[in-house]
C-alpha positions in Angstrom: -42.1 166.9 25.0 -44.5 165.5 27.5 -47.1 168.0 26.3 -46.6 166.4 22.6 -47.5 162.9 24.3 -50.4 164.8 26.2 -51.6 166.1 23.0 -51.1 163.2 20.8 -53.2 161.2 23.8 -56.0 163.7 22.8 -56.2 162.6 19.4 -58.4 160.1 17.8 -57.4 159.8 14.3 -55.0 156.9 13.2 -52.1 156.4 12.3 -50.3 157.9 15.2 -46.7 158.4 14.8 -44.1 159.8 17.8 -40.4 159.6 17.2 -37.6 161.7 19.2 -34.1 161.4 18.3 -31.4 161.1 20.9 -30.3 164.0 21.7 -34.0 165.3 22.2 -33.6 168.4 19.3 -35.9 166.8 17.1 -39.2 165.1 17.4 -41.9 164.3 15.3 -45.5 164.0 15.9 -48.0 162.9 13.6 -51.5 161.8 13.2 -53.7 160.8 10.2 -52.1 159.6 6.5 -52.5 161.8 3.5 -50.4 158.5 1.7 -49.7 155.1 2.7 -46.6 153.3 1.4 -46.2 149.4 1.4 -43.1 149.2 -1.3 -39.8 151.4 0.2 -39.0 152.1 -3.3 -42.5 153.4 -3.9 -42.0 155.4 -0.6 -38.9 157.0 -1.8 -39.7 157.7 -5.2 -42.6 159.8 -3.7 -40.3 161.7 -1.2 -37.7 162.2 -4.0 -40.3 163.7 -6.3 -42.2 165.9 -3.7 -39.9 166.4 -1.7 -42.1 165.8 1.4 -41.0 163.7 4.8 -42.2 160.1 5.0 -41.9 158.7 8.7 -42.5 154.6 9.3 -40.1 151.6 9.1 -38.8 148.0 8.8 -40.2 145.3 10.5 -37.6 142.7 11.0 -38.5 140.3 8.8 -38.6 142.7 6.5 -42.0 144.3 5.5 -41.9 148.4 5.4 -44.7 151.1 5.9 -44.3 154.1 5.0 -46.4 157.4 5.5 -46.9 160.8 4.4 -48.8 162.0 7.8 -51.9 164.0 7.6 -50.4 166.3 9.7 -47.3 167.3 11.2 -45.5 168.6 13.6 -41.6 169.0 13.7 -39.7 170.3 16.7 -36.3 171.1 16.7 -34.1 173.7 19.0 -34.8 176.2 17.0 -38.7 176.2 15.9 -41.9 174.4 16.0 -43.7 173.7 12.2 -47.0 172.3 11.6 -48.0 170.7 8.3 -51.2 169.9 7.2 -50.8 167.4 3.9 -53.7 167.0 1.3 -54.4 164.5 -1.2 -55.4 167.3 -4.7 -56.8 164.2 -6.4 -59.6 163.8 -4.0 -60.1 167.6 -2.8 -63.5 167.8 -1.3 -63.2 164.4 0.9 -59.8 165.5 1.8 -60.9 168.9 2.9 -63.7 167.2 5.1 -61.1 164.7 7.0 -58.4 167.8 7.5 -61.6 169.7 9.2 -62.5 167.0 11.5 -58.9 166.4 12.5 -58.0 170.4 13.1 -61.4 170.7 15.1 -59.4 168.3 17.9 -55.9 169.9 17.6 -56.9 171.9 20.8 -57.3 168.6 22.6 -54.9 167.7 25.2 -55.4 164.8 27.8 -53.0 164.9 30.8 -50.4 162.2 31.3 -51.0 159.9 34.6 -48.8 158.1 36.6 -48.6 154.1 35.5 -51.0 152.7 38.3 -51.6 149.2 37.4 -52.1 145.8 38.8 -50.5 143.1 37.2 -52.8 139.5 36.8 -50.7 137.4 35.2 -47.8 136.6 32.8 -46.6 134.2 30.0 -43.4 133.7 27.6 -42.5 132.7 24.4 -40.1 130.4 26.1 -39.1 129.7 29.5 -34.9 129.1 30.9 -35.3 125.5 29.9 -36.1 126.5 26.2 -33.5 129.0 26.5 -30.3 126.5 27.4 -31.6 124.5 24.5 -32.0 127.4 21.7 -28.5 128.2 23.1 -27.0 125.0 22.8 -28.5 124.6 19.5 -26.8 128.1 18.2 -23.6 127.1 19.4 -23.5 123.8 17.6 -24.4 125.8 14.4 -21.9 128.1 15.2 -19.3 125.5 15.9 -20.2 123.8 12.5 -19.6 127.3 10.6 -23.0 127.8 9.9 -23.2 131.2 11.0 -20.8 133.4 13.1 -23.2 134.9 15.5 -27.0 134.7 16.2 -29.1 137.5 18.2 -31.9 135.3 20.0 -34.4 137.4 21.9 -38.1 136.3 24.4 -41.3 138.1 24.5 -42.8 137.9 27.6 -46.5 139.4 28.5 -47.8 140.8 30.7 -51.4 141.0 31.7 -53.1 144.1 33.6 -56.1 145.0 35.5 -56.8 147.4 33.3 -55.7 148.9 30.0 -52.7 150.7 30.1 -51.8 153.9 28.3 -49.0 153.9 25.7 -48.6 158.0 26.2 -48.3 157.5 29.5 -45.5 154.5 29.4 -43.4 156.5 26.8 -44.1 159.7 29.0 -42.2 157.6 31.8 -39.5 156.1 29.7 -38.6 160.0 29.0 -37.7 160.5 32.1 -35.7 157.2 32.7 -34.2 156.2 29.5 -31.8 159.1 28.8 -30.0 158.8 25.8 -32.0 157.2 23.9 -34.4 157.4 20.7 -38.0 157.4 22.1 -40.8 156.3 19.4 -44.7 155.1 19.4 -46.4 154.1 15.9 -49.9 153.1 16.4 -51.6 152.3 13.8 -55.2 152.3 15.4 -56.8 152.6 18.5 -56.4 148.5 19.2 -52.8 148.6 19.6 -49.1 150.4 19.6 -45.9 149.4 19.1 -43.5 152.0 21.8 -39.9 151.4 23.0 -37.0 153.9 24.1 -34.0 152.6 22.1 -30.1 153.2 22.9 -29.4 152.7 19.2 -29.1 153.9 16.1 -29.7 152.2 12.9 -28.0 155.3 10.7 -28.0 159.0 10.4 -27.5 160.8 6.7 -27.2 164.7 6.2 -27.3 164.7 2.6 -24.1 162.2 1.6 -22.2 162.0 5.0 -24.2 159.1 6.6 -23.3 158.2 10.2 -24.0 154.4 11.6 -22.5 152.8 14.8 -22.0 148.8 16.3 -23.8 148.7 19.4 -22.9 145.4 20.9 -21.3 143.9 24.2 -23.7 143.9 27.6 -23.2 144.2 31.1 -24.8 145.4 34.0 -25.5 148.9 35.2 -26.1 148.7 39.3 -26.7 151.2 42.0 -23.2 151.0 43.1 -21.4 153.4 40.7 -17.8 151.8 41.9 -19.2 147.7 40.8 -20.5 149.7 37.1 -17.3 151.0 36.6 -16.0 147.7 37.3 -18.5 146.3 34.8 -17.0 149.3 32.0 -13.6 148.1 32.7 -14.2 144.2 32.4 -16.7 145.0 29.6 -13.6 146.7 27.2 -11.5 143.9 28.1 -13.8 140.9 27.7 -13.0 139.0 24.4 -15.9 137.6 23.7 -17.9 140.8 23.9 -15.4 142.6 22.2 -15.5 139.6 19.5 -19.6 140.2 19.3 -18.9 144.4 18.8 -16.8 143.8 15.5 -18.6 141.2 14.5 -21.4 143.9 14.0 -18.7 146.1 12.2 -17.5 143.6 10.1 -21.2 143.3 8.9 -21.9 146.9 8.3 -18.6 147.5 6.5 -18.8 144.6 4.3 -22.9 145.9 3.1 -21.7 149.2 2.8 -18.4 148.4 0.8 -19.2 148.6 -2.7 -21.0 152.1 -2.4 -18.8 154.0 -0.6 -15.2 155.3 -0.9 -13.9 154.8 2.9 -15.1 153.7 6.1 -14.0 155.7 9.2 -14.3 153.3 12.5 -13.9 154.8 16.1 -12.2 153.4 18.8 -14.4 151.4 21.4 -15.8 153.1 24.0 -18.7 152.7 26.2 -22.6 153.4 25.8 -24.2 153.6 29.4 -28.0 153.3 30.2 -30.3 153.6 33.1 -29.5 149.4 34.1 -26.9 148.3 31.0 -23.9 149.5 29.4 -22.9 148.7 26.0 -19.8 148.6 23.9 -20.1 151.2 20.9 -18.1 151.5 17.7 -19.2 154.5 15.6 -18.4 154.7 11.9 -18.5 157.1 9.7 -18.4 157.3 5.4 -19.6 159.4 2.3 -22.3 157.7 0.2 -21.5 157.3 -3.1 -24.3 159.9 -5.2 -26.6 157.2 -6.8 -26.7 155.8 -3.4 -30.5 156.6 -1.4 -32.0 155.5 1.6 -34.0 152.5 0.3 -30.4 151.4 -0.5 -28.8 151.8 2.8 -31.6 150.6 4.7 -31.4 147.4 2.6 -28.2 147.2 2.8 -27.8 147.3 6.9 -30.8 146.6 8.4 -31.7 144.2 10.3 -27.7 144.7 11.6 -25.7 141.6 13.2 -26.3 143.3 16.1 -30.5 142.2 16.3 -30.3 139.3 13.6 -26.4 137.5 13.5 -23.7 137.4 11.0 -24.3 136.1 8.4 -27.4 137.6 8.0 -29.6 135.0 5.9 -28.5 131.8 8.0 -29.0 133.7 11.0 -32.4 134.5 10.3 -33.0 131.3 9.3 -32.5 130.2 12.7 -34.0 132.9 14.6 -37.4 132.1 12.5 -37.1 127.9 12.9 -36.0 128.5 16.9 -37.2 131.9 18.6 -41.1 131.3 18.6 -42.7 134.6 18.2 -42.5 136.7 15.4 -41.1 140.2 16.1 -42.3 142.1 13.8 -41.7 146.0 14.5 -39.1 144.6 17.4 -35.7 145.1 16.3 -37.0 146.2 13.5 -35.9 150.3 12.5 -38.3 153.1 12.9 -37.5 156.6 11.5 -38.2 159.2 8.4 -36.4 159.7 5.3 -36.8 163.5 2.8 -34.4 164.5 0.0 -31.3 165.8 2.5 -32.0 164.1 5.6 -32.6 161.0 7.4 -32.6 158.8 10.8 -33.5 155.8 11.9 -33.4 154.2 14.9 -32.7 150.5 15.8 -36.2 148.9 17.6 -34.9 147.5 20.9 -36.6 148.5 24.7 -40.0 147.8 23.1 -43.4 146.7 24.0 -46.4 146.3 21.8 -49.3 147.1 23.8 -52.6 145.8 23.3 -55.4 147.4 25.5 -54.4 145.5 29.0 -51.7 143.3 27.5 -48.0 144.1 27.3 -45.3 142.2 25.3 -41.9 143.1 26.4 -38.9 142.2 24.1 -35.5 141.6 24.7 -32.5 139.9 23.0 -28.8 138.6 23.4 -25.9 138.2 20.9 -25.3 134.6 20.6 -21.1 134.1 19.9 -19.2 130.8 20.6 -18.4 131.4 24.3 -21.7 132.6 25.1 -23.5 130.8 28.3 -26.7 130.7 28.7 -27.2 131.7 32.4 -25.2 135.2 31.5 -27.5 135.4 28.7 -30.6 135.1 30.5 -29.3 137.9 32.5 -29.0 140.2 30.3 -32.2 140.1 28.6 -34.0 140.0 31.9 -32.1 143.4 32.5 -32.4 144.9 29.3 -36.6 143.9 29.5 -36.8 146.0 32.4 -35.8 149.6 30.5 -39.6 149.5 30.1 -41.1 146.5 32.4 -40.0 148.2 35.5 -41.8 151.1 34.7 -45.1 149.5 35.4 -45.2 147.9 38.5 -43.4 148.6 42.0 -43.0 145.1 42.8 -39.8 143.6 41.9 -41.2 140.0 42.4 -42.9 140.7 39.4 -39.8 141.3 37.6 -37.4 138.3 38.4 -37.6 136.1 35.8 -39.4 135.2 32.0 -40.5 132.4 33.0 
C-alpha cells in the first residue's frame, strides 16, 4: 500500500481520494472526478442507476460530497482493477482530460521520512477553557438537557516547511494498526488525513454491520499497567454508561427499519497509545431501506456528537470554537451491494506547513475534566507524534 501512497504523491490532478479499510483487503485510490455530488440523495440515485462506486462523505455538521472518480483503482486480496470513468455528454473534453491524467499514471514519488521542525503552536482552547466547557456540559446534563456531549480541541501546529500528507499517512500505516486509514484532498492547497479505530457501518447487500466505540483509557509501554487499564476499563461505570449510551442511540435510529438488533457483549478495542470499549451490533435492513437512509439515520453517532443528537450539537456549535468539518465526520463509498464508512477520528487537516490535529472526549455526568484532558491529549498523538521526536512538543494543547 505504501506504493499506492507513493503513486498517488505523483499525481497532480484533483480530487484525490485514499481510503483502506481495517483489515487492509480493500483500498481505494482515486484521482480526478468524472461527477461531483453535493445532495446524498442525488449521489445515490446516480449509483443506484449506473451502478458505479461513489467514494466521499459527511462532514459533521452535516454537508456531503460525493464523487464518481476519474479514475480508479480497487485492491482487494484477490485482484487489482483500474477504472477509467467518462462523462458521454461531453466526449471530446473528456477524452482530452483522461489523456493528460493516464500520461502521469507511470509517475511515482518515493515516500520520505517526516523530518520537520516544529515553530510554533496554538489551540482552539486551552485547560482553562476546557474545565469551563466541562462544567458547563455537566450543568446541562444535570438539567436533562442532554444525556452526553462529545467535546473535542484542534490544536495546530506550525512547520519549517510543508509537510507531506502521503508521507504522514505512509507513517500512520505502520503505527496505527487496526484502523481505517483515509486522505481526501480536494486540491493541491490542502487534505484532510486521519487513521481511524472506528467504524461508522458496514452493509453487504441487506446485512449491515455497525459498532459503539466508546470508553478510553490509556495504552503504556508496560504491557502489565495496560492490562490493568483493560480490566478497570470493563469495570468502570461511567465508561461503561458512555459505551451504551452510544448503543442506545444507534438502536433507537435504526428501530423503525429493521426487524432485530443483535448486540455483542463488551469487549475491548486496543490501539498503538488507547484502548477502547467496543459493542458491535449487527441487523438486516429492511429492503426500501439505502445508504442515504442509514447514513442519516446514525451519523454523526453519540459517540462524536452526544445523545440526544440535536441538543448536543447545539452545544458543541455554541461552546467548542472551531468548526470540524470532515473531523468526526464519516468518510467511505457506497454501489448497489456494498458499502463502508468509516468514523473521522485521528485526523489532521493539513495545509502546506500547518497541521490541525483533532481530538475529542465523551462528556457523561461523572466526567472530570483533568481525565478528560488526558485523553484527548493521548488520542491527538495517533498522528502528532508522528512528526516530531521531541516529546516536549507533545505535552499539552495549550
Amino acid at each position: 500500500t505504501p506504493c499506492w501512497l507513493s503513486w498517488l504523491k505523483g499525481q497532480s490532478h484533483f480530487p484525490q481520494y485514499f481510503w483502506q479499510n481495517r483489515t487492509q483487503e480493500t483500498t481505494f485510490c482515486a484521482i480526478g472526478a468524472a461527477r461531483h455530488f453535493s445532495q446524498l440523495e442525488e449521489a445515490e440515485q446516480f449509483s443506484r442507476q449506473s451502478q458505479f462506486p461513489l467514494f466521499g462523505g459527511i462532514q459533521f455538521e452535516g454537508e456531503s460530497q460525493f464523487i464518481l472518480p476519474r479514475l480508479l483503482i480497487a485492491k482487494n486480496s484477490e485482484k487489482v482493477t483500474a477504472c477509467l470513468f467518462l462523462d458521454s455528454d461531453h466526449l471530446a473534453q473528456e477524452r482530452l482530460i483522461s489523456e493528460q491524467i493516464l500520461a502521469q499514471t507511470a509517475h511515482y514519488v518515493p515516500i520520505e521520512p517526516l523530518v520537520n521542525q516544529l515553530i510554533g503552536s496554538q489551540s482552539a482552547c486551552d485547560f482553562s477553557d476546557w474545565q469551563q466547557n466541562i462544567a458547563k456540559a455537566i450543568s446541562h446534563i444535570q438539567q436533562l438537557d442532554f444525556h452526553k456531549v462529545v467535546l473535542a480541541n484542534a490544536v495546530t501546529r506550525h512547520f519549517q516547511e510543508p509537510v507531506s500528507p502521503y508521507d504522514l499517512l505512509a507513517a500512520s500505516r505502520q503505527k496505527n494498526l487496526g484502523c481505517y486509514h483515509f486522505l481526501w484532498r480536494e486540491s493541491a492547497q490542502s487534505a484532510f488525513l486521519g487513521s481511524s479505530p472506528e467504524r461508522l457501518y458496514y452493509r453487504e447487500n441487506r446485512d449491515f454491520y455497525t459498532e459503539a466505540l466508546a470508553g478510553t483509557v490509556a495504552v503504556t509501554a508496560d504491557l502489565a499497567q495496560t492490562e490493568r487499564n483493560a480490566f478497570c476499563l470493563l469495570n468502570d461505570q461511567k465508561n461503561i454508561h458512555e459505551n451504551l449510551l452510544v448503543v442506545e442511540d444507534i438502536c433507537t435510529h435504526l428501530a423503525d427499519c429493521v426487524a432485530d438488533i443483535q448486540v455483542s457483549d463488551v469487549e475491548i478495542k486496543r490501539l498503538h497509545n488507547v484502548q477502547h470499549l467496543r459493542r458491535k451490533i449487527y441487523t438486516k435492513l429492511a429492503k426500501q431501506v439505502n445508504d442515504s437512509d442509514c447514513l442519516a439515520r446514525i451519523h454523526p453517532t453519540a459517540a462524536v456528537a452526544g445523545l440526544p443528537r440535536m441538543p448536543a450539537k447545539q452545544f458543541i456549535r455554541q461552546h467548542e470554537g472551531f468548526s470540524r468539518g470532515w473531523y468526526a465526520g464519516t468518510l467511505g463509498y457506497f454501489m448497489p451491494d456494498k458499502a463502508e464508512f468509516c468514523v473521522a477520528l485521528r485526523s489532521a487537516l493539513i495545509c502546506e506547513n500547518h497541521i490541525t490535529f483533532y481530538a475529542g472526549a465523551g462528556i457523561v455526568e461523572g466526567s472530570q475534566a483533568e481525565s478528560e484532558w488526558q485523553e484527548i491529549e493521548r488520542k491527538s498523538q495517533a498522528l502528532a507524534s508522528l512528526l516530531t521526536s521531541d516529546s516536549s512538543d507533545l505535552q499539552n494543547f495549550n
